[in-house]
C-alpha atoms as one frame of an Amber mdcrd trajectory, in Angstrom:
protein
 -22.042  -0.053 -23.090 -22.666   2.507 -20.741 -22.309  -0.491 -17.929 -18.924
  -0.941 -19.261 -16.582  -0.472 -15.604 -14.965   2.459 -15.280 -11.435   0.562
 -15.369 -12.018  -0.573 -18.803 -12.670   2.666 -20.461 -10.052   4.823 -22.536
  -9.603   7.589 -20.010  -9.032  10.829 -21.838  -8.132  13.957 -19.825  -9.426
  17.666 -21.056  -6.480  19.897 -19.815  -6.058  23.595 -20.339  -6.074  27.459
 -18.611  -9.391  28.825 -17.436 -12.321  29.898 -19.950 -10.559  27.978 -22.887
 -13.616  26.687 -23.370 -12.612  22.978 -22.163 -16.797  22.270 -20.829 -18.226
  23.415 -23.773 -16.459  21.267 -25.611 -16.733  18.042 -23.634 -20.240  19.224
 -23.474 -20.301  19.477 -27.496 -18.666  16.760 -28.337 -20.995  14.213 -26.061
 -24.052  16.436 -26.734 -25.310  16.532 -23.258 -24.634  19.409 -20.591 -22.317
  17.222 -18.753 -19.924  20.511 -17.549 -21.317  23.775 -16.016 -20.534  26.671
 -18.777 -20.074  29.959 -17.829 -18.264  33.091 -18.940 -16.415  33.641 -15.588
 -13.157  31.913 -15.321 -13.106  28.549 -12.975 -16.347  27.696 -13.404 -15.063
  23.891 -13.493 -13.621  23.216  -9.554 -13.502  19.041  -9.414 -13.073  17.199
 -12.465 -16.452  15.878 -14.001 -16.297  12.838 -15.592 -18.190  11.670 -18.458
 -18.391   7.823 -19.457 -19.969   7.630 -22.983 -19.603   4.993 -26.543 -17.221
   7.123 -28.994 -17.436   4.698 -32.400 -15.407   2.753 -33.218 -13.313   3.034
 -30.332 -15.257   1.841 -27.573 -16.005   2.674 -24.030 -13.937   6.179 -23.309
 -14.229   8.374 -20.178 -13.948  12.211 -20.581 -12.502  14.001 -17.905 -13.153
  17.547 -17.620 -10.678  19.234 -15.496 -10.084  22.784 -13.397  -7.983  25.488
 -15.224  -4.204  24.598 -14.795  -3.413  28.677 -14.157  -5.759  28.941 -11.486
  -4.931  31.622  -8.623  -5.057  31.386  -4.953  -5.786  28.960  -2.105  -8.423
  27.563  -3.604  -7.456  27.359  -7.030  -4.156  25.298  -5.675  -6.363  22.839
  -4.882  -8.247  22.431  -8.101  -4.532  22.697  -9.298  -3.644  20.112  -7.064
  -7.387  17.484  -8.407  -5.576  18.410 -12.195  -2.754  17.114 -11.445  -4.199
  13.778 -10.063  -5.938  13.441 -13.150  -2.755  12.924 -14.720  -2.257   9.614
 -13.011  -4.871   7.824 -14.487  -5.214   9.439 -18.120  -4.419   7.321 -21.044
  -5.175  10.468 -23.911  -5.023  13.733 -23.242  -6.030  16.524 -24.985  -4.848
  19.684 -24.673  -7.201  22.845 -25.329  -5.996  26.178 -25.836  -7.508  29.413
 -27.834  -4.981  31.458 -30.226  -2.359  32.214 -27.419   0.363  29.162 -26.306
   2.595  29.524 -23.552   3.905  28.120 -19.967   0.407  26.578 -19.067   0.268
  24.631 -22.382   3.805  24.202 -22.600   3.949  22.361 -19.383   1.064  20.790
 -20.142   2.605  19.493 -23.370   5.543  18.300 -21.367   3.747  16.391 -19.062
   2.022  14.418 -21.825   5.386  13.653 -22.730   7.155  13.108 -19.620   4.353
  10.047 -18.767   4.422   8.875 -22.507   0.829   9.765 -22.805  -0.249  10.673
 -26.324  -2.203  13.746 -26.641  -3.938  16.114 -29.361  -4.146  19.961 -29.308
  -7.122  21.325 -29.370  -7.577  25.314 -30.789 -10.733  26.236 -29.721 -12.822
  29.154 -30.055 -11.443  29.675 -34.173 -14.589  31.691 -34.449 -12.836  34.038
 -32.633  -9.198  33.894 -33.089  -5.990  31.640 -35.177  -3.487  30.498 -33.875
   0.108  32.300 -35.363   1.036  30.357 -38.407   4.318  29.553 -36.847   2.887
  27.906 -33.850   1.002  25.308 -36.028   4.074  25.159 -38.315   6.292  24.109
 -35.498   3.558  21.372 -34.545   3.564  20.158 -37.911   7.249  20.059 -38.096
   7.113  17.561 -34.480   4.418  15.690 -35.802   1.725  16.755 -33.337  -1.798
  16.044 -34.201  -3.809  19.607 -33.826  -7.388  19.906 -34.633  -9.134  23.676
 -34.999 -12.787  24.151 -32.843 -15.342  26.227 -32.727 -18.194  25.186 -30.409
 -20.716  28.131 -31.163 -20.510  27.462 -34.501 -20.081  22.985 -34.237 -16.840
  23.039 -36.043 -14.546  20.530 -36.048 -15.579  18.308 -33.692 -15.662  15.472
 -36.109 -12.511  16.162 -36.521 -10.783  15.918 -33.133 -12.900  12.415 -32.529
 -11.238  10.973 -35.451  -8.037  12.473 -33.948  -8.590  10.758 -30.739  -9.456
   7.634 -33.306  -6.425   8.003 -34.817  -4.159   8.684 -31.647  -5.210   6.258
 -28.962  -2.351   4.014 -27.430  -1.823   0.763 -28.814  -2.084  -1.209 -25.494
  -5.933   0.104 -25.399  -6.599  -1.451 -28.835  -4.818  -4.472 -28.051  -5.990
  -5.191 -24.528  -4.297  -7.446 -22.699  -6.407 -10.102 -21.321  -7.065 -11.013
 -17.612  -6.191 -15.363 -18.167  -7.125 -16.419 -21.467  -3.759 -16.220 -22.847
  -2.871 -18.927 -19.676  -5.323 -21.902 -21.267  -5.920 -23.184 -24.591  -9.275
 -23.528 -26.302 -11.528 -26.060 -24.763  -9.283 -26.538 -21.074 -10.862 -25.864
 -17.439 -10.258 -23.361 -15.521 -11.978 -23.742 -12.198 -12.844 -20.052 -10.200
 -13.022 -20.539  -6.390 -16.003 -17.439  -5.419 -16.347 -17.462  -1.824 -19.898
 -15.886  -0.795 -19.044 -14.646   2.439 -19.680 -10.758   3.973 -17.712  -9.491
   1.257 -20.020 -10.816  -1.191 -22.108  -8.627  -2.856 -25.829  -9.680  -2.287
 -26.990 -11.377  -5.225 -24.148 -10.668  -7.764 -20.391 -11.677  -8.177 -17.505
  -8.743  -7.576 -16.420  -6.812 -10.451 -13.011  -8.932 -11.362 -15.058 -12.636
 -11.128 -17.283 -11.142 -13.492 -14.194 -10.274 -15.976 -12.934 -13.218 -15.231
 -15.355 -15.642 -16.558 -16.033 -12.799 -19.653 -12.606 -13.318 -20.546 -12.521
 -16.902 -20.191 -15.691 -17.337 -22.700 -14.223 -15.173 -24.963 -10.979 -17.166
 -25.062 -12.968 -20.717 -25.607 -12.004 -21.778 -22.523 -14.427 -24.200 -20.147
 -15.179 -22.102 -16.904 -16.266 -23.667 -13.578 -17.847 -21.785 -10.632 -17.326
 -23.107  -7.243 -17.445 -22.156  -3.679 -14.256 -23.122  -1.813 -16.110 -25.666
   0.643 -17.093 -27.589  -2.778 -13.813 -27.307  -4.615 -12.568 -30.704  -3.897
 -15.712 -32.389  -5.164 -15.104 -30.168  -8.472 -12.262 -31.133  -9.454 -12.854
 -34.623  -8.505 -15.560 -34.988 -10.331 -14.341 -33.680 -13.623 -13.425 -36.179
 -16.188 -10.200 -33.898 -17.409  -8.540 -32.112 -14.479  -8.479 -28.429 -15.027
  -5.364 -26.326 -16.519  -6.437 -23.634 -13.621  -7.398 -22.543 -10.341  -8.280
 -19.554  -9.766  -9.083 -18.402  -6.317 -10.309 -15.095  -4.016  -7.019 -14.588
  -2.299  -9.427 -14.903   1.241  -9.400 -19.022   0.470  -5.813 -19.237  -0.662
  -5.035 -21.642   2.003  -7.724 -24.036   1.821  -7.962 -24.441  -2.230  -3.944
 -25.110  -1.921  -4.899 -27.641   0.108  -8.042 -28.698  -2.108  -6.130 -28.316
  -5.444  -3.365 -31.411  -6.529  -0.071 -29.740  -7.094  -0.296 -31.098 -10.769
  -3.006 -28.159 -11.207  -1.759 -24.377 -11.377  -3.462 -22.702  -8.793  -3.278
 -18.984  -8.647  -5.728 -15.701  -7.209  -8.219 -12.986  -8.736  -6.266 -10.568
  -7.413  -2.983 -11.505  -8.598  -4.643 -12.409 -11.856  -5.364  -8.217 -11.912
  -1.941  -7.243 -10.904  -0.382  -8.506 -14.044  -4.246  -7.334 -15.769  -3.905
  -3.607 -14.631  -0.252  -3.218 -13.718   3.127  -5.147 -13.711   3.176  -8.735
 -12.282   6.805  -8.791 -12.178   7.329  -5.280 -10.242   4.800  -6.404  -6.957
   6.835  -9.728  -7.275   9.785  -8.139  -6.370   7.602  -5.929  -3.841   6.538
  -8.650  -1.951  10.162  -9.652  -1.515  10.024  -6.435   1.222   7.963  -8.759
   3.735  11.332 -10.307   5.060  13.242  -6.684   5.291  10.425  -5.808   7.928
  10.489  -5.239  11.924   7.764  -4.530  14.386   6.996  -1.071  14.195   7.453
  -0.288  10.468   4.493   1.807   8.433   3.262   0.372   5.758   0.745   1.812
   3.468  -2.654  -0.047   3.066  -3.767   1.574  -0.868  -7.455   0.477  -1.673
  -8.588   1.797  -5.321 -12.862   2.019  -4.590 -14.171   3.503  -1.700 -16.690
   1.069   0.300 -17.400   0.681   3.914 -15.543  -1.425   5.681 -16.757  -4.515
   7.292 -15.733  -6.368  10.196 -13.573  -8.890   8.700 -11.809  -6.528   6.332
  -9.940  -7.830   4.053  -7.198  -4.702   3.867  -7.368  -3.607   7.222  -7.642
  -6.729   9.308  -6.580 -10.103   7.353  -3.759  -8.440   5.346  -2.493  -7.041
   8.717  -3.165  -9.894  10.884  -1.448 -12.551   8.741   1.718 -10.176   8.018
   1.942  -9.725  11.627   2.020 -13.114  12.661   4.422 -13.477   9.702   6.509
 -10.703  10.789   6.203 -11.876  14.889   5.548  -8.140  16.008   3.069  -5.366
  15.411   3.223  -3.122  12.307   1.879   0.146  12.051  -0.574   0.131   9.270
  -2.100   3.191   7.118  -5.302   2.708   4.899  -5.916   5.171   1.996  -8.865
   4.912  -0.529  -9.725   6.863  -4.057  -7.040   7.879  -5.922  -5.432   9.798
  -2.853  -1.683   8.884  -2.315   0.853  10.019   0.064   2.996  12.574  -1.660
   6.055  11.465   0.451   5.862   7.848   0.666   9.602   7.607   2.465   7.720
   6.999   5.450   7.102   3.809   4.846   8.683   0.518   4.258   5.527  -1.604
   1.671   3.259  -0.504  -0.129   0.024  -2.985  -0.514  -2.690  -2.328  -3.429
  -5.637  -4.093  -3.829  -5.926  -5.362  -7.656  -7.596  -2.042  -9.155 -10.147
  -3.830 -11.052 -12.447  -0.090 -11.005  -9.183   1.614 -12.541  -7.630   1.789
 -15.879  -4.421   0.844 -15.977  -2.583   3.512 -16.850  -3.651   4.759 -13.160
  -2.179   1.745 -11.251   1.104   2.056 -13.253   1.540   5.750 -12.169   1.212
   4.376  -8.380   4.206   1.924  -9.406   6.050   4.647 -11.185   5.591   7.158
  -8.102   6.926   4.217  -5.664   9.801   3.760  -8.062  10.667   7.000  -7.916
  10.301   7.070  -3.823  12.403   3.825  -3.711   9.331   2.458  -1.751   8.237
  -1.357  -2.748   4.794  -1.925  -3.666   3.053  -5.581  -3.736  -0.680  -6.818
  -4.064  -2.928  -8.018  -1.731  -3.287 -11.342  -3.479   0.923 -11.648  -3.539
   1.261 -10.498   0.057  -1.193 -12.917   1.242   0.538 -15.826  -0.470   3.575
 -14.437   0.692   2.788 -14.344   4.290   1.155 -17.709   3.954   3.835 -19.548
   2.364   2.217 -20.516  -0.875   4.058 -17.772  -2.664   5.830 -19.571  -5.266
   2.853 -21.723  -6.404   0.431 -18.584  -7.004   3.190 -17.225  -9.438   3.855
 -20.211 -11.094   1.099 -19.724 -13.879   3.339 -16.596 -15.259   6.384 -17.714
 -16.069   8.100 -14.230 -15.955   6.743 -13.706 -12.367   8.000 -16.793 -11.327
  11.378 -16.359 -12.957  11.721 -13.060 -11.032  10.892 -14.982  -7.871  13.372
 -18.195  -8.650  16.201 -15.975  -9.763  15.452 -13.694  -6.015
């Protein structure tokens, strides 16, 4: 399991003020020095991550973060690393000693501001208790709380089984990547170009899912490059329910693939996978609303070096500028860096986030709610700007009912 991707992992955030004794218990609780300990406050400057098998739950990745009252220049910028962490945590826990205040408070309302579930941690009971009336009061709301001591191993069984008994629902029930769009026993052909972008000897991280996902769901699954996909699907005895191509070859497998036969892309596949379908549907709308001149932001989730032929910073912008009939100014961002003010700009364009959880690529669409800024995927915008938009949505019916009822 420890291959498991990063993006499929239960992401669970360690949040808290400085010499709580948030490392030492990440370090406890996975029994490895994963965190630097030390008595002097801020030991922990970026957050250290920590992928690891918690039973029964699964894959989980603990993220061990800077303390969230830490002074000065510097210690606004850990500040600053906390807060990102935010974005892409789907548990939190929350780890104080006997004292609660602002810090955890705010902390606390965070959690509940993004609807992410969390568990309070009192560490350090060797030491100190909490005031009866603070755990009353949690009690009372119906807050899970669990009582630590790492010197001594306490309760450390008991916060995993409160992280058992907490995780969100969508984790347990994953939603699947295309399974759910064929029955047992149909097609579904996947169009893998192997081209620059190609990793050498291995398929990219959301084929890979792909074809996991349709073996899981019964489902026949066909690998083809796009020169060969005519011969596929004429050779088949049963046409296939699917097509699903890299959104590089959109324009030849529409032209390869008989209308009767959904055709749609990987990376609109992971749009709906690790955020909303619907939402970049309506983003992609923003293509016609532009003029030469406008910024729009570029947002890949990995970091990798660029090749010539980049997909993000030369085919996306090449085809929406021929679409558009003028030059755009284009920005390109990578990691989970984002433009606090995004009013700049008139589109944003994600790449699918297959190395993210998902709870990370919905805070991106919640933050360009909030700016009023429109955000699409690569996959849509390229079958926008290509004119092949409707038939790439037409394999989710909501999607396409938010494009037909534009």
């Amino acid at each position: 399991m420890q291959s498991t991707p990063k993006g499929n992992r239960l992401h669970i955030g360690i949040f808290g003020r400085r010499n709580v004794g948030k490392s030492s218990l990440l370090n406890t609780v996975v029994r490895q020095q994963v965190s630097i300990v030390s008595e002097f406050a801020g030991t922990t400057t970026d957050p250290v991550e920590k992928p690891m098998e918690l039973l029964p739950l699964g894959p989980v990745l603990f993220i061990d973060t800077a303390g969230i009252d830490d002074e000065g220049l510097l210690g606004d910028l850990r500040i600053r690393k906390t807060e990102q962490v935010f974005n892409r945590t789907d548990m939190a826990l929350i780890v104080a000693e006997s004292d609660w205040g602002q810090f955890e408070e705010s902390i606390k309302d965070e959690c509940v501001k993004r609807k992410i579930p969390y568990v309070i941690v009192f560490n350090k009971q060797d030491i100190s208790q909490p005031a009866a009336e603070l755990v009353d009061r949690f009690k009372t709301e119906k807050i899970p709380i669990v009582h630590t001591s790492v010197l001594q191993n306490e309760g450390i069984l008991e916060l995993i089984q409160a992280l058992l008994d907490n995780a969100p629902a969508d984790f347990l029930d994953n939603p699947q990547i295309v399974g759910d769009l064929v029955s047992p026993g149909e097609t579904v052909v996947l169009v893998v170009p192997i081209d620059k972008e190609a990793p050498k000897g291995r398929l990219i991280l959301p084929q890979v899912q792909t074809i996991r996902d349709l073996l899981d769901s019964d489902a026949i699954c066909v690998v083809s490059k796009e020169r060969e996909l005519r011969s596929v699907i004429r050779n088949l005895k049963n046409p296939p329910k699917l097509v699903v191509t890299d959104s590089q070859a959109f324009l030849k497998a529409d032209a390869d693939t008989p209308p009767e036969i959904l055709l749609t892309s990987f990376s609109v596949l992971f749009s709906r996978y690790k955020g909303d379908l619907a939402v970049q549907t309506r983003g992609a709308f923003a293509v016609d609303d532009l003029k030469p001149g406008d910024r729009v932001l570029v947002a890949e989730a990995c970091s990798h070096h660029p090749i010539a032929d980049d997909i993000g910073r030369v085919k996306i912008p090449r085809w929406l500028t021929q679409y558009v009939g003028g030059e755009l100014n284009f920005t390109t961002i990578q990691g989970h860096d984002f433009p606090e003010d995004l009013s700049e700009f008139k589109l944003v364009i994600h790449c699918g986030a297959c190395m993210w959880n998902r709870r990370a690529m919905l805070s991106r669409l919640l933050q360009c709610a909030e700016a009023g800024v429109p955000i699409t995927n690569y996959g849509l915008v390229i079958a926008y700007s290509l004119g092949i938009f409707k038939r790439a949505l037409e394999p989710f019916p909501n999607a396409y009912e938010a494009y037909c009822s534009r």
